[in-house]
C-alpha positions as CSV (number, residue, x, y, z in Angstrom):
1,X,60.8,-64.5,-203.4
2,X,58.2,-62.5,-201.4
3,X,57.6,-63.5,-197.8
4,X,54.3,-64.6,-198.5
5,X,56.0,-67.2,-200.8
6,X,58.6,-68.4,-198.4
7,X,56.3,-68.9,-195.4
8,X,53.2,-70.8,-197.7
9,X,56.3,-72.8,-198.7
10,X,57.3,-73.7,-195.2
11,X,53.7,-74.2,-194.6
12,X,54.1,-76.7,-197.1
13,X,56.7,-78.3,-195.8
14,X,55.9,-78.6,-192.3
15,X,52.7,-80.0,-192.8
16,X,53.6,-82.5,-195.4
17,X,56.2,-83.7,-192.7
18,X,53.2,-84.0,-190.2
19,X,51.2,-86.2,-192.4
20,X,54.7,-88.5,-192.7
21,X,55.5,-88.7,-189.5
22,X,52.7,-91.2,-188.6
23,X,53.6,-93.6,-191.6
24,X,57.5,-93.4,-190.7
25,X,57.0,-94.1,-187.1
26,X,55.1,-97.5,-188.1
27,X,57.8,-98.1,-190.4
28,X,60.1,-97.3,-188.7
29,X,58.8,-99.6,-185.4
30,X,58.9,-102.8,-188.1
31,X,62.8,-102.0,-188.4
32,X,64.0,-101.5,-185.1
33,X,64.2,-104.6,-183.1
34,X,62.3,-104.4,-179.9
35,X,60.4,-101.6,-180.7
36,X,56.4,-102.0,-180.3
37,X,53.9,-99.7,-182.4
38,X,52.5,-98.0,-179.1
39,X,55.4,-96.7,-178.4
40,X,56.3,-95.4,-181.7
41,X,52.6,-94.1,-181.5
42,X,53.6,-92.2,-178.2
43,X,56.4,-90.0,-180.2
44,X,54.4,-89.5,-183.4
45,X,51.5,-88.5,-182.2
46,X,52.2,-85.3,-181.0
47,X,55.2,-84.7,-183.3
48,X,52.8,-84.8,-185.8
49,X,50.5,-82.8,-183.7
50,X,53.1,-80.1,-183.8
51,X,54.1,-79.6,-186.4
52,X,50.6,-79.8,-188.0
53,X,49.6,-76.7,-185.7
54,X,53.1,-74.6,-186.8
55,X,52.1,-75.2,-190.5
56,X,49.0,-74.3,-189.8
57,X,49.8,-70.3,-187.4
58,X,52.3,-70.5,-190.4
59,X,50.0,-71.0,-193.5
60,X,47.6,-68.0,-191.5
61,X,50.7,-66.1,-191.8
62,X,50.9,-66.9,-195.4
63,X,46.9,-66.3,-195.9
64,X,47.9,-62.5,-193.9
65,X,50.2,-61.9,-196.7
66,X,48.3,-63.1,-199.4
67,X,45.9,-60.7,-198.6
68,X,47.9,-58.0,-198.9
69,X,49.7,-59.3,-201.8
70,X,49.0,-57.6,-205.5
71,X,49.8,-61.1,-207.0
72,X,46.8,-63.9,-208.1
73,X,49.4,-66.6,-207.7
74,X,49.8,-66.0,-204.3
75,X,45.9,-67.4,-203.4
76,X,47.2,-71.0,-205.0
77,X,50.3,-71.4,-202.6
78,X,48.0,-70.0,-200.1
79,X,45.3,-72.6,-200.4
80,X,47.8,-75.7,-200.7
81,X,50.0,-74.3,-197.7
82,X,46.4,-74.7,-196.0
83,X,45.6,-78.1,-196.9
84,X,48.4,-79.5,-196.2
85,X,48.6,-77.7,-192.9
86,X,44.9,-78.8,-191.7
87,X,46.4,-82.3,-193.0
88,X,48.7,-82.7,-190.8
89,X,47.0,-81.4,-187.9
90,X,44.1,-83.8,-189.0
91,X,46.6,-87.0,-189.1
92,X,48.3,-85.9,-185.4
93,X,44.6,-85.4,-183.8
94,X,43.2,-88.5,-185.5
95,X,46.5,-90.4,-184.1
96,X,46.6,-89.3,-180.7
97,X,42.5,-89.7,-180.5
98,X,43.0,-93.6,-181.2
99,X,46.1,-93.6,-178.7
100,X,43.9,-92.4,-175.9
101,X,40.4,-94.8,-177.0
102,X,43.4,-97.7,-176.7
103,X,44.2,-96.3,-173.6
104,X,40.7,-96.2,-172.1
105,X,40.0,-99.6,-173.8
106,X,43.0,-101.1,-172.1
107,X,42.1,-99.1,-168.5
108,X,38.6,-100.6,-169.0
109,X,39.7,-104.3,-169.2
């Protein structure tokens, strides 16, 4: 496994986790008892935020490698590592964006 491979992988992995978070959190709010979705909101958010951004420094990293890489199969990993990474970055800034017009909305009142 070349380290191009490994770090589009974790790429992969972290921003897949990013886009997850945000569903899980709302799940998870429905399970536990006294829990309200703002405040499950409040953690994912920038969780998801996160680890959207280190998939995303990571799949550059990846994209570095790529380039210097003599392999074609590396542009593939390369270019999923990157969706998902811009993903998950997308799902943590949409989430935190509504968090804050709620917050305005609810200062406004």
């Amino acid at each position: 496994m070349t380290s191009n491979s490994g770090t589009a992988r974790a790429a992969v992995v972290l921003g897949a986790l990013a886009v997850l978070v945000v569903p899980t959190a709302i799940f998870g709010e429905r399970l536990v008892h006294g829990a309200t979705l703002l405040h499950a909101l409040y953690v994912a958010a920038p969780v998801s935020w996160l680890l959207g951004l280190l998939a995303v420094l990571l799949a550059r990293r990846a994209r570095l490698a790529a380039t210097r890489s003599v392999h074609p199969a590396a542009a593939r990993r390369v270019r999923l590592a990157r969706f998902f990474a811009w993903l998950g970055l997308y799902v943590g800034s949409t989430t935190a964006l509504a968090r804050a017009v709620y917050g305005v909305l609810r200062w406004a009142q």
